[in-house]
TIKOLTI-47453 format. One record per residue (C-alpha): residue in three letters; x, y, z. Coordinates in steps of 0.2 Angstrom, whole numbers, plus 5000, padded with zeros to 4 digits. Example, Ala and Ser with C-alpha at 12.3 -4.5 7.8 and 13.67 -1.06 7.14 Angstrom:
REM residues 2
ALA506249785039SER506849955036
***
This chain:
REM residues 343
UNK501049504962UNK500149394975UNK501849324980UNK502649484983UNK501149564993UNK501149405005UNK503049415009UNK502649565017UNK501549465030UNK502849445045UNK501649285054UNK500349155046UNK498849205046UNK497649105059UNK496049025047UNK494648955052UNK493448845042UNK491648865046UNK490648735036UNK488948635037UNK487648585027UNK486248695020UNK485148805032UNK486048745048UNK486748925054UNK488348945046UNK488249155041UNK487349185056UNK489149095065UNK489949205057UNK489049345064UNK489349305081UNK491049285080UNK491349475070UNK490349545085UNK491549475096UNK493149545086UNK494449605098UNK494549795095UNK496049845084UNK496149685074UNK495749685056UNK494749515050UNK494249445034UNK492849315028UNK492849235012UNK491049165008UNK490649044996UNK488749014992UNK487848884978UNK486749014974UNK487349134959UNK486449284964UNK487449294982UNK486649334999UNK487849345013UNK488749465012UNK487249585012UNK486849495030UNK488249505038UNK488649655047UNK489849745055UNK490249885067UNK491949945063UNK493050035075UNK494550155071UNK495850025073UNK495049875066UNK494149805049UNK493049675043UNK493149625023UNK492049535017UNK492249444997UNK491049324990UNK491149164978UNK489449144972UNK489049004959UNK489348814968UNK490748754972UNK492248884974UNK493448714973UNK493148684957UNK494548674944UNK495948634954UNK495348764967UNK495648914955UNK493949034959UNK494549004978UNK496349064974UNK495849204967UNK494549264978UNK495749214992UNK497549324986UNK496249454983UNK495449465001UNK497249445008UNK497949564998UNK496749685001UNK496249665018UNK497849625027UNK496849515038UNK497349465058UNK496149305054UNK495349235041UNK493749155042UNK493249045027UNK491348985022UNK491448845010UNK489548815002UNK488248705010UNK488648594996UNK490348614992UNK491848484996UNK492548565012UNK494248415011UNK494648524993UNK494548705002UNK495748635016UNK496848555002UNK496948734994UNK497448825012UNK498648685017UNK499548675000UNK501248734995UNK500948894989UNK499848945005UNK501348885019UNK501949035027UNK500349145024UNK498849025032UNK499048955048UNK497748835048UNK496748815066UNK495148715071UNK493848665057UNK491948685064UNK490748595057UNK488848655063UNK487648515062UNK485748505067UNK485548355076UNK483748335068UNK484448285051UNK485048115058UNK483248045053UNK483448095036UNK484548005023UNK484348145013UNK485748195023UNK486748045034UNK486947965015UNK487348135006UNK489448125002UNK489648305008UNK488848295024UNK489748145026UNK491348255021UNK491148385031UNK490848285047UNK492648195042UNK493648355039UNK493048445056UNK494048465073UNK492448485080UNK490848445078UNK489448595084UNK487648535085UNK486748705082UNK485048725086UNK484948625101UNK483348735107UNK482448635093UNK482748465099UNK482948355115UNK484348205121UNK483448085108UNK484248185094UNK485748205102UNK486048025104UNK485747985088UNK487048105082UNK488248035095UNK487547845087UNK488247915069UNK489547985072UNK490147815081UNK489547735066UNK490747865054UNK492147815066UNK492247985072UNK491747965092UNK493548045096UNK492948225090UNK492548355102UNK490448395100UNK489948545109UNK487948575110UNK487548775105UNK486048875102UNK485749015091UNK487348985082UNK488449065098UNK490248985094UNK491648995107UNK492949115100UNK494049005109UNK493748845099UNK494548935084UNK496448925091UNK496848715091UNK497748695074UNK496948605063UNK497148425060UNK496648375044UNK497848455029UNK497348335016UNK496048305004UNK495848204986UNK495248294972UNK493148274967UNK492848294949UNK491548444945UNK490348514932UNK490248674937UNK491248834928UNK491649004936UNK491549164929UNK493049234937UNK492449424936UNK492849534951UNK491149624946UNK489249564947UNK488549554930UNK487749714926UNK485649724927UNK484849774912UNK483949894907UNK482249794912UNK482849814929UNK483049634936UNK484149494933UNK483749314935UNK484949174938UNK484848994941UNK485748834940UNK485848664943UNK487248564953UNK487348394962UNK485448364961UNK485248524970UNK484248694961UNK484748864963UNK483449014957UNK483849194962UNK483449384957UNK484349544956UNK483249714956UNK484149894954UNK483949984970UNK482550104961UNK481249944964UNK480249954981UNK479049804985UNK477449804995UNK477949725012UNK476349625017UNK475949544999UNK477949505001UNK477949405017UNK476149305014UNK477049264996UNK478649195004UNK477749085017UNK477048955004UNK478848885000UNK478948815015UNK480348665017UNK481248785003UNK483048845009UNK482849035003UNK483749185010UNK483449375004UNK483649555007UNK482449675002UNK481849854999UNK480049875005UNK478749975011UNK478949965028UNK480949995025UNK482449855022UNK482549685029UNK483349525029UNK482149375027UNK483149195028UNK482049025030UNK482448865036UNK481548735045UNK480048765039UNK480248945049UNK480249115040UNK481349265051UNK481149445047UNK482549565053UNK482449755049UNK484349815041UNK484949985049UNK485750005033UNK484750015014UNK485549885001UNK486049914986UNK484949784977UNK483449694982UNK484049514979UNK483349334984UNK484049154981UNK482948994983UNK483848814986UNK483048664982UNK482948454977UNK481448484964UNK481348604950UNK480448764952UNK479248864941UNK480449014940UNK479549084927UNK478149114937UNK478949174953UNK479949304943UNK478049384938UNK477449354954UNK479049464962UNK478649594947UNK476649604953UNK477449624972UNK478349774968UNK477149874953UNK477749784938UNK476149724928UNK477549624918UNK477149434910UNK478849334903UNK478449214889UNK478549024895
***
């Protein structure tokens, strides 16, 4: 069926790959490059996050016009490469098929293995339907003092499959860090790629055209299993579902609430600012209306949503175990739930 629907494509479809490592700006990339759509053309992203509860899509957003689209389809769970690529496959002839898209932009996870996305885009099967252009790959030059990071095998990965190389951020730090990037990548053998120094996540449209150049990749093993389900997994009657998981050292902890939950704003926020140097995204119903909250570098940001979600839903990303248990009565408390799991 995916065969047939993409004979009927008359060109390639231009894809991009927008990758980087955890908290350094990739979704809100995305965001400036969909308000820059020319009018008329219809564009898809595929997104693929290590949390399970998934969080991007509910922050992107989009302001349509008569003659032009943006779809949006989620991969939540890890790595969307994992076995051979099959969750990204599906996902992908879905989006295509669906969409019909004028150019595709893909999210791998912060934590993913970007070389096994591009193998699945370059392969055979993909030929006359992608027309791989430039791989970005946002950086934040501050991570250079952390081995956390320079030692880490997908930063490393991502650095090596990019056509360029975007040091987001750059508002945050001075020449020092830059150099020291410049000094890394020297020391990766990578000096030859194009860096270009951004702030607030503002990619060129244009840097998307160069076809890429990397179109190989060899094959990580992974733990991880997918539930291939089109559908979220239903809430139960209790009104919440909790999710977690743990993958390549890293902890993921998210909640989802039926729309009927509404949580008190301030008790919210003053909550959320103790899990500081804790990656953690959210979208929330509350009582001073819908917001977006998304932390990184120790900074919490509070947008208002124009539009109410669906779900109140939040996803924590960490090195150290959490006390979920706790957190998930703490959020109860936050919105009139007097509710105590068992440990």
């Amino acid at each position: 069926m995916a065969e047939q629907t993409f004979k009927l494509f008359q060109k390639a479809i231009p894809t991009n790959v927008i990758t980087g490592f955890l908290g350094v700006g990739k979704t809100t990339a995305i965001q400036q490059l969909l308000n820059t759509k020319p009018a008329g053309e219809r564009w898809a992203v595929l997104i693929n996050e290590f949390g399970k509860v998934g969080i991007d899509r509910q922050l992107l957003q989009t302001d349509d016009d008569s003659l032009g689209k943006v779809t949006i389809r989620e991969v939540p769970g890890g790595c969307m490469c994992c076995a051979a690529g099959l969750p990204m496959k599906v996902a992908l002839n879905q989006l295509i098929g669906k969409a019909k898209p004028d150019r595709l932009l893909i999210e791998p996870s912060g934590l993913g293995h970007p070389e096994e996305v591009i193998a699945v885009l370059s392969g055979e099967f993909y030929q006359s339907v992608i027309d791989l252009r430039a791989t970005l790959t946002l950086v934040d030059a501050r991570h250079m003092s952390d081995a956390k990071y320079r030692e880490h095998e997908t930063f490393q990965q991502q650095l090596q499959i990019a056509d360029l190389i975007v040091a987001n951020k750059a508002d945050m730090y001075g020449q020092s860090e830059i150099a020291a990037l410049t000094a890394y990548l020297n020391e990766m053998h990578l000096q030859e790629l194009p860096l270009q120094i951004i702030q607030d996540a503002k990619i060129n449209p244009e840097w998307l055209d160069p076809k890429a150049k990397f179109n190989q990749a060899i094959w990580q093993e992974q733990p991880a299993v997918f539930n291939l389900d089109n559908e979220e997994q239903l809430i139960p009657d209790c009104g919440y579902l909790a999710a977690t998981q743990k993958l390549s050292g890293w902890y993921s902890y998210g909640w989802r609430f039926k729309s009927t939950f509404c949580f008190d704003y301030q008790p919210l926020i003053t909550w959320l600012e103790q899990f500081k140097q804790i990656r953690l995204k959210a979208v929330f119903r509350t009582s001073e209306g819908c917001v977006a909250i998304n932390q990184a570098d120790d900074k919490l940001t509070i947008e208002k949503l124009p539009t109410q979600p669906a779900k109140s839903r939040i996803e924590f990303i960490t090195d150290k175990p959490l006390d979920a248990k706790k957190m998930e009565n703490q959020l109860l408390q936050m919105c009139g739930i007097n509710h105590v799991n068992p440990a």
